[in-house]
C-alpha positions, 0 to 999 in steps of 0.5 A: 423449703431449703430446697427451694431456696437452693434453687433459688439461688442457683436461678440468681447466680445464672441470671448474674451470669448470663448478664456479665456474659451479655456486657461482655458480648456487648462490648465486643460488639460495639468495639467490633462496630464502632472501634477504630476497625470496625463495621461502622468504620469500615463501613463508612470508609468504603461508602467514602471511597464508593462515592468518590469512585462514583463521583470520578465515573459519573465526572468520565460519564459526564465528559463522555455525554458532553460530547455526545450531546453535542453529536446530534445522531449516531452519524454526522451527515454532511447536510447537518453542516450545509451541505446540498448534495444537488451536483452544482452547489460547492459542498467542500466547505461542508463536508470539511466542517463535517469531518473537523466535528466527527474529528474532534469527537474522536476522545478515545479508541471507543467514541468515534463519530462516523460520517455519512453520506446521504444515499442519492445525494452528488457532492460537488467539489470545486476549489478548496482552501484546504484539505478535508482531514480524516480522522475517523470511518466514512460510510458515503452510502452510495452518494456520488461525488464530483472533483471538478479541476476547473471554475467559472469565476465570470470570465471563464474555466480557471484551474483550482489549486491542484496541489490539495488533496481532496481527503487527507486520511490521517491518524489521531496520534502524533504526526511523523517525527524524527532524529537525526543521524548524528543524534545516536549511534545506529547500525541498520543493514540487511542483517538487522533484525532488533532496534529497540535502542532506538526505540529506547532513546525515543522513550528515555531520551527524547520522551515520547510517549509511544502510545502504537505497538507498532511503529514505522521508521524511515532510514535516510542516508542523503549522503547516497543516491539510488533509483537514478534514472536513464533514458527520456526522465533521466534524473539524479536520484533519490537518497537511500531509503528504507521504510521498516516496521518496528514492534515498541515494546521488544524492537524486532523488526517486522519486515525484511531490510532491503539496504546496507546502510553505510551512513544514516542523515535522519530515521523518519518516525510513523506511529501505526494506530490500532484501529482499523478506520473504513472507507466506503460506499462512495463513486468519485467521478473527477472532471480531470485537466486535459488543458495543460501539462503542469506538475503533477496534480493531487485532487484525490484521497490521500492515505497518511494513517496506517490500518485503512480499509477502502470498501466500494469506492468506485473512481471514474474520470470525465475527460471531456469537461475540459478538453485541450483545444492544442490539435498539436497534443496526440493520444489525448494525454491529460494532464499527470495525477498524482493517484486517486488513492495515493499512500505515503507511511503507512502499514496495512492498508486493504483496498477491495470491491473497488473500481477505478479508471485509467487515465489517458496518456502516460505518467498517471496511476489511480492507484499509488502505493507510496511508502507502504507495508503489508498492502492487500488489493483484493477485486479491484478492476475498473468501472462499467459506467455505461454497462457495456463490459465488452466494450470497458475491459476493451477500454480500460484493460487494452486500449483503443489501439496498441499505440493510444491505450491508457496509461497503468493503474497501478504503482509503487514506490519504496513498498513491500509485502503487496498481494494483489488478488482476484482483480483486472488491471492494466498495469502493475508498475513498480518505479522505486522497486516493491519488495515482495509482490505476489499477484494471483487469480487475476487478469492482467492487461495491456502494460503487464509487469513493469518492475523493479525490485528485490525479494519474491515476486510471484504471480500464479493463475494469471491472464495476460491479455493484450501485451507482448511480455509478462514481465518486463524489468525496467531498463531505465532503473537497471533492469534489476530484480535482486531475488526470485520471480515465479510465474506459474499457471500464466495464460499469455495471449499475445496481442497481434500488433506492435505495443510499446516496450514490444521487443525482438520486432513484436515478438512475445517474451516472458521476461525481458530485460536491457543493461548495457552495464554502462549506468550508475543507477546507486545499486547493484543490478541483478537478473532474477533467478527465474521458475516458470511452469505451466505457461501457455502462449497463446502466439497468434502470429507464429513467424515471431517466435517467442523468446522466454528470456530476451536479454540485451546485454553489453559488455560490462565496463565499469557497472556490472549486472549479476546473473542469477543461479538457476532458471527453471523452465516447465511446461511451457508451451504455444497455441501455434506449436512452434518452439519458443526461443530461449534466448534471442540469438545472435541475429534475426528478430533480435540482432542487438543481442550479444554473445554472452561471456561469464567473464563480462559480468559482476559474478563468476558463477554460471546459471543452471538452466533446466528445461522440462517439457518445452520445446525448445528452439535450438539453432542459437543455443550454443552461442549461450552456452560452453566453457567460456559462456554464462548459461549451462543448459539442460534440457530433462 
């Protein structure tokens, strides 16, 4: 009995235990629950904060979906906004509206609408009130356009405002913008390597939101003209520029600085976008202006936004729409274009699986690389619209006949860094000077290289088919290469007729030049070191003896032109067999050439001329060489 009362009471105390031990669990769970940092509270705040998040993203998601509401497919076609697409009826209006939508759908770097062409469809574009701005990627899908220069309004053709472009490819981001020179102290030579105090006074002072990694300055000095032309579009000049790419968030300058600045007016500002916008799949066919000789005409596809890829557009011209009745107007000259692509501030710009045409006459270019930064040109030649290949590249890459071929393709001005590959055109041109231009397995035709400029310019498993020189340095610019030019792996078939720009009487050359050192042109003038090898003439004419390095030099009087270091000739060789000259002598097919003298030009230091395996024609070389002459020649 007492023992069982023990037990009893040992059952009680554990059960009282147990209870007290529950509460105290109990309590430490609901504090842990419900208390100021409990689970319940916390709980509930991050369920708070959930569905504020959710909130702001269903307010982003709903922003986002207003938009593409209003986007009726996963492209924006020309026919939702009227457009016909029969050849006759004007689209232009149409087709801007089109673009002004996808433009304004373009909200971030991830919602861009494309616009789209209709596969079969040809637009037709008469007069315009305004540009068709572009802001986002084109696929034309294969729809052909016509530019036509002239309407009918009832009382005959009337030409259309020719100073519009037709597409204005432009960036989302701020337009360019600018300071001016007395606004900040800055130093820009050929030595400047970092900007980032302007950059800086963009940020701090000025404070612009620079939303680019990259951007594009354009220094000015108005106080100093340069590229001031001579001969028969003598002008007076332009002021000093230089177009530089900048990194925002360290400063460095991207690219080479071709120009001591001395005074800088204004810096001109670019930003570079990110993305990468495409154009592509479209034929252009222009009825172009043979009436009249006016000012130069637009009526193309402007580039102002960096980052462009042109993808598959073919450009042809139809020059007998609107024909001149002037028996007096010879070589059917058109009226100047402008370029069908035409770039102006810009970096990185790709062009490929492209054609385009020539036009008739001088002073037009299809492509105008302005202003342009790291430009790539990759199987680029020109169009076959009857499918006689024959009878286009005797068109379109040599002309009729030496004296009524077409004019060049291509241009540049105030560019650098521009590679050119696996591509047929008539003409490289460089007026304003290109710094850095390398061309390679290509073929080039009737107008060669015309150039001027500064850094490397290197062509390599070249054809050169119809001309009468490879390069040729630009008299009416000074005839100037500030660098080096190399041309290695050159197939030169000479044309059998006397071309323009021909010289020694016909007589092909590999570099020609002419400064008579009598000519302001607002820079230093130069002749090129020079590396040839592996060049084979192909001379159907041998009486004219090929002459490497024609020179017309005058005696220097108050403007000198500096002779290079070194030129190196390897492995250059005629299909005839004759020896090629190396320079034009001091009579025969070449009597305007002077004696050389190293005490005529701007520096004091003689060339080295070395020779290797070239036969070399010897009757004229001691007038180029001695103690008192520019060249020491050495034949290996």
């Amino acid at each position: 009995m007492l023992q069982m009362k023990n037990n009893n009471g040992i059952t009680l105390i554990a059960l009282v235990i147990t209870i007290i031990v529950l509460l105290i669990l109990a309590s430490v769970t609901i504090t842990v629950l419900l208390g100021e940092n409990g689970i319940i509270t916390k709980a509930k705040e991050a369920s708070e904060i959930w569905e504020e998040e959710r909130k702001k993203e269903e307010d982003i998601l709903s922003h986002y979906e207003d938009k593409m509401n209003e986007w009726t497919g996963p492209f924006i076609t020309y026919e939702e906004f009227g457009a016909v697409g029969n050849g006759v009826t004007n689209d232009a209006e149409a087709i801007r509206a089109a673009h002004q939508k996808a433009n304004e759908l373009y909200v971030d770097e991830d919602i861009k609408a494309i616009v789209q062409g209709r596969s079969g469809a040809t637009y037709y574009i008469g007069n315009m009130s305004t540009t068709i701005d572009v802001k986002t990627s084109v696929d034309w899908n294969g729809a052909t356009f016509i530019i036509d220069d002239y309407i009918d309004n009832g009382s005959g053709a009337n030409l259309v405002d020719t100073s519009i472009h037709v597409f204005n490819v432009i960036s989302k981001q701020s337009s360019g913008f600018y300071i001016n020179g007395n606004e900040l102290p800055v130093t820009v030579n050929k030595n400047t390597k970092n900007l980032k105090n302007v950059i800086d006074y963009l940020k701090n002072v000025k404070n612009r939101e620079l939303e680019c990694e990259q951007i594009i300055f354009s220094v000015r000095n108005s106080n100093k003209k340069q590229y001031i032309r001579t001969g028969a579009n003598v002008n007076s000049g332009d002021d000093q520029e230089d177009t530089i790419l900048v990194d925002v968030k360290t400063g460095n300058v991207l690219n080479d600085v071709i120009w001591d600045f001395e005074d800088i007016t204004r810096i001109w500002f670019y930003p570079v976008d990110k993305t990468v916008l495409t154009i592509k799949n479209g034929t252009f066919i222009s009825y172009t202006d043979n009436k009249n000789i006016t000012n130069y005409h637009h009526r193309n596809i402007e580039i102002g936004r960096s980052n462009v890829t042109i993808d598959n557009i073919v450009h042809m011209l139809d020059e007998t729409k609107h024909e001149s009745t002037d028996s007096s107007r010879a070589n059917k000259q058109s009226n100047y274009y402008l370029g069908f692509i035409h770039t102006n501030y810009i970096a990185n710009l790709m062009i490929k699986n492209s054609k385009f045409q020539p036009h008739w006459g001088s002073g037009s270019y299809d492509l105008s690389i302005n202003r342009s930064l790291y430009t790539i040109i990759d199987n680029v030649s020109y169009p076959c619209p009857d499918g006689d290949e024959v009878k286009a590249y005797q068109d379109y890459m040599l002309g009729d006949n030496p004296n009524d071929e077409r004019w060049g393709i291509m241009a540049t001005n105030y560019s650098k860094d521009i590679i050119v590959k696996n591509s047929k055109l008539n003409r490289v041109d460089a007026h304003r000077g290109v710094h850095n231009l390398t061309v390679i397995d290509s073929t080039i035709g009737v107008h060669g290289f015309t150039l001027i400029g500064s850094g490397t310019f290197r062509a390599e498993n070249v054809i050169m088919d119809g001309t009468r020189q490879i390069v040729m340095l630009r008299e009416d610019y000074g005839s100037t290469w500030d660098g080096t030019i190399i041309l290695k792996n050159i197939h030169f078939k000479v044309v059998n007729a006397n071309i323009p720009y021909a010289v020694g009487n016909g007589a092909p050359s590999i570099v020609t030049h002419m400064n008579a050192g009598s000519n302001d042109y607002g820079y230093i003038c130069h002749y090129p070191n020079i590396i040839m090898e592996n060049i084979t003439i192909e001379d159907p004419r041998p009486t004219r003896k090929p002459i490497l390095l024609p020179m017309i030099l005058k005696p220097a009087q108050t403007y000198p032109y500096y002779m290079p270091e070194y030129i190196t000739i390897k492995n250059v060789t005629t299909t005839s067999g004759v020896a090629a000259k190396l320079f034009p002598g001091s009579s025969g097919n070449y009597p305007d050439s002077p004696v050389i003298s190293s005490n005529l030009y701007g520096n004091s230091n003689k060339t080295n001329v070395d020779i290797y395996n070239t036969a070399i024609d010897e009757a004229d070389l001691s007038i180029y060489q001695g103690a008192d002459k520019q060249f020491i020649i050495t034949k290996h």
